[in-house]
Backbone bond lengths (Angstrom), bond angles and torsions (degrees), N, CA, C in turn:
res aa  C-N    CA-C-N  psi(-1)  N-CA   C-N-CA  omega(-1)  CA-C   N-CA-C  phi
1 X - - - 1.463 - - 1.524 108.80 -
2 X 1.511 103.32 114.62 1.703 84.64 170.49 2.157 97.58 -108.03
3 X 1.842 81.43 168.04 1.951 86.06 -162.50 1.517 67.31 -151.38
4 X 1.645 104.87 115.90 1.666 111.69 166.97 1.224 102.48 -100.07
5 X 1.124 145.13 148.81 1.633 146.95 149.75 1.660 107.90 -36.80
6 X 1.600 93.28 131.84 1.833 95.88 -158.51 1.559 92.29 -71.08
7 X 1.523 139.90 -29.30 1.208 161.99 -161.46 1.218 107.15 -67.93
8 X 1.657 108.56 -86.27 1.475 116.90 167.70 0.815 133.66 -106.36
9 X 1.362 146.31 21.03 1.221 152.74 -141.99 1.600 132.06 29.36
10 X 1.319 132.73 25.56 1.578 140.22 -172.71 1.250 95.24 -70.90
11 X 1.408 127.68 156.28 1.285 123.06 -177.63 1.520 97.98 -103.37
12 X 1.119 109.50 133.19 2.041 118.28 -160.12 1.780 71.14 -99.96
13 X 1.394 152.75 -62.53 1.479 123.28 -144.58 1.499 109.73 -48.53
14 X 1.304 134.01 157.47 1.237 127.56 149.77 1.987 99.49 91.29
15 X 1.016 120.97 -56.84 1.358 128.19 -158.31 1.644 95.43 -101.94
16 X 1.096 102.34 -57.57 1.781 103.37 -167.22 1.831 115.11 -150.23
17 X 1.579 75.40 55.34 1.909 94.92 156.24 0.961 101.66 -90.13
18 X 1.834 121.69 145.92 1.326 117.59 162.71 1.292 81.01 -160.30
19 X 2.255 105.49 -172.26 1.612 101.95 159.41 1.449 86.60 -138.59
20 X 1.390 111.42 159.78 1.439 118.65 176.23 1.619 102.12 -130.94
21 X 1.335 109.97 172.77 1.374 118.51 -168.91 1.099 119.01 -84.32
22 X 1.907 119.93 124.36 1.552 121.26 -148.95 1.365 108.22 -46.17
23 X 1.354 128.53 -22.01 1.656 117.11 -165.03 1.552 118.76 -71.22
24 X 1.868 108.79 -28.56 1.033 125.27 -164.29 1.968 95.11 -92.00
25 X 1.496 109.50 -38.90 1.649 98.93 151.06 1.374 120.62 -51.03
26 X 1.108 112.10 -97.33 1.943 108.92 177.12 1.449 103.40 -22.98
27 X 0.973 123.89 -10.22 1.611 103.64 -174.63 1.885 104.67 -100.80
28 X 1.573 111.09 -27.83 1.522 110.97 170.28 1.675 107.35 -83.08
29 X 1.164 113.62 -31.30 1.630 108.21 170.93 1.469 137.55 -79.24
30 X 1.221 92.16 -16.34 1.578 100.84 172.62 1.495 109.90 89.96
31 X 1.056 126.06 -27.75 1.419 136.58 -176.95 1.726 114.99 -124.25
32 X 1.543 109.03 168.14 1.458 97.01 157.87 1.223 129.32 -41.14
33 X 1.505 120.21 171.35 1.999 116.14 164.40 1.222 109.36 -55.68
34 X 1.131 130.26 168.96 1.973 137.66 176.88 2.002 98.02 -100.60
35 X 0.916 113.41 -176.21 1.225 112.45 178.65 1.484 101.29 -83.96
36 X 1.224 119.11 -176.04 1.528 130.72 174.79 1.738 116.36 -65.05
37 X 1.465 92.84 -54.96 1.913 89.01 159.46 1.348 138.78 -36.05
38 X 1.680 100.99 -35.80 1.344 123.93 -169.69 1.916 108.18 -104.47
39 X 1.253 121.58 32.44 1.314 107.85 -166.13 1.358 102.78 -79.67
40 X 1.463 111.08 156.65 1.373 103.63 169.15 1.823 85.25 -123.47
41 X 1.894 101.69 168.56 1.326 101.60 179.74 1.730 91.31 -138.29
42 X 1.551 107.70 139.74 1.152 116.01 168.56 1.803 120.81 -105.77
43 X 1.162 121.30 150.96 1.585 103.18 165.38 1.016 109.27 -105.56
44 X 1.861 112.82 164.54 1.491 118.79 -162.53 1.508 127.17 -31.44
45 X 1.547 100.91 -37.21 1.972 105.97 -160.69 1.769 98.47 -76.21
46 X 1.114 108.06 -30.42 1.756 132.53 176.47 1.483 91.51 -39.06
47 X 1.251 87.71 -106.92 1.618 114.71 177.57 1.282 112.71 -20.14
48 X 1.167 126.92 -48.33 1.231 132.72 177.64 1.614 111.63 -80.01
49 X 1.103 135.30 -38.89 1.447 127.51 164.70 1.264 90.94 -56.75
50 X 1.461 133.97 -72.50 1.870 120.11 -160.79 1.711 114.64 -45.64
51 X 1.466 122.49 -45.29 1.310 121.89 173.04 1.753 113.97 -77.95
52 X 1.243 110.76 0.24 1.863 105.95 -178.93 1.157 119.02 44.40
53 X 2.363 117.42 33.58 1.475 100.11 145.35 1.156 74.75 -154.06
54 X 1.545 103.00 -160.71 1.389 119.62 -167.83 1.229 106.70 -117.74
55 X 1.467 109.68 154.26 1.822 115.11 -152.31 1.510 92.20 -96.98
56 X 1.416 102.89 149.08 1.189 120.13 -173.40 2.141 108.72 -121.28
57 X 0.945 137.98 -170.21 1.635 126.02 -158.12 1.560 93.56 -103.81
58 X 1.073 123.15 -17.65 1.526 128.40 157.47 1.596 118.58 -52.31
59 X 0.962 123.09 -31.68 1.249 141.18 165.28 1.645 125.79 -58.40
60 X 1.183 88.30 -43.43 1.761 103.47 165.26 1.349 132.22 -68.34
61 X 1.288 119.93 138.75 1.378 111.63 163.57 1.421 124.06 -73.84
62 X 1.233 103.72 148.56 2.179 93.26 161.64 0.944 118.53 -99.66
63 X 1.360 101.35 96.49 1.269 123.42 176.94 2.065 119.91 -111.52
64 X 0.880 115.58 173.16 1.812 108.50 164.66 1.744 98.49 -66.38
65 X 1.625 115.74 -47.44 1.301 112.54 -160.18 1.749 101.63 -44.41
66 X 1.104 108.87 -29.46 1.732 107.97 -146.42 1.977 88.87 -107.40
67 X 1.330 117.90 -37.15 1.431 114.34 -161.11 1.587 107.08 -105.94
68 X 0.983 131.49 8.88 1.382 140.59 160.20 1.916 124.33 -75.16
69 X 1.183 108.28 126.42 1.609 103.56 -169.88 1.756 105.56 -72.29
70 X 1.451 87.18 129.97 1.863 81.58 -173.30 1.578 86.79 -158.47
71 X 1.578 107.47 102.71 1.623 121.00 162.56 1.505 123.20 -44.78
72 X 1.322 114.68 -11.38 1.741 118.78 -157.58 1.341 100.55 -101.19
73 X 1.690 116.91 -3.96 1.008 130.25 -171.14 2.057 114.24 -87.12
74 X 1.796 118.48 95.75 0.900 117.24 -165.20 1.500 126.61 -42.64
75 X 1.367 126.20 147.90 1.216 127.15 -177.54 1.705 123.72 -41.50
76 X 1.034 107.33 -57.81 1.758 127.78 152.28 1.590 97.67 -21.73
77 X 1.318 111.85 -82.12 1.572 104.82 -172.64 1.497 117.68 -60.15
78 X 1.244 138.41 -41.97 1.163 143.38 161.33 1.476 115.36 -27.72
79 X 1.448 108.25 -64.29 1.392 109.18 163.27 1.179 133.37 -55.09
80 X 1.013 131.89 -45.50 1.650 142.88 171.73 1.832 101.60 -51.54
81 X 1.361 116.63 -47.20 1.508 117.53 -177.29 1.428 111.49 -57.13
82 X 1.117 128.87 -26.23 1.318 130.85 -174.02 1.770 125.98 -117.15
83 X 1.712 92.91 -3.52 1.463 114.65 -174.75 1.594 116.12 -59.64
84 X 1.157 148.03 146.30 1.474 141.99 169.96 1.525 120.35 -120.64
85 X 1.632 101.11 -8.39 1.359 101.92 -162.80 1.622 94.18 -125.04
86 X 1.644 118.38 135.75 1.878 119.58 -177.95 1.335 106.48 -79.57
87 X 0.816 132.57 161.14 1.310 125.03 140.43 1.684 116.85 -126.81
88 X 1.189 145.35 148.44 1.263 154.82 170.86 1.508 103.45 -59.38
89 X 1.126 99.07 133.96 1.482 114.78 179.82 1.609 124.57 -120.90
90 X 1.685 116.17 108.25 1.287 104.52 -154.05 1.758 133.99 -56.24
């Protein structure tokens, strides 16, 4: 499966798959979620420019996607999983 970042194109499989909690989606898309056909995938800096801060582990679901040990998983995301504090993002 490839899933490029709808933004910039980074490839989110492998590096920066995750899922976060629909509000903080609807809140980078502007709208409800799309159906599954229609997913779009952003990577962290994405997502985080569309919401104007930086995601914190509250943000996440608990899910396996997010709580499973997986090295391939970029530094950026690593941090964000364990983060507590936002910061605004210009």
């Amino acid at each position: 499966m490839i899933a490029p970042c709808a933004d910039c194109g980074y490839e989110t499989i492998g590096n920066e798959y995750y899922m976060v909690r629909n509000d903080v989606w609807e809140q980078a898309l502007g709208h409800e979620i799309p159906p599954v056909q229609d997913q779009v995938f952003l990577c962290i800096g994405c997502l985080e420019k569309r919401i104007g801060r930086t995601l914190t582990r509250r943000d996440f679901v608990n899910c396996p996607l997010n709580t499973m040990p997986d090295p391939a998983r970029s530094k950026r995301l690593r941090n964000r999983l364990k983060a507590t504090v936002s910061r605004p993002v210009p």
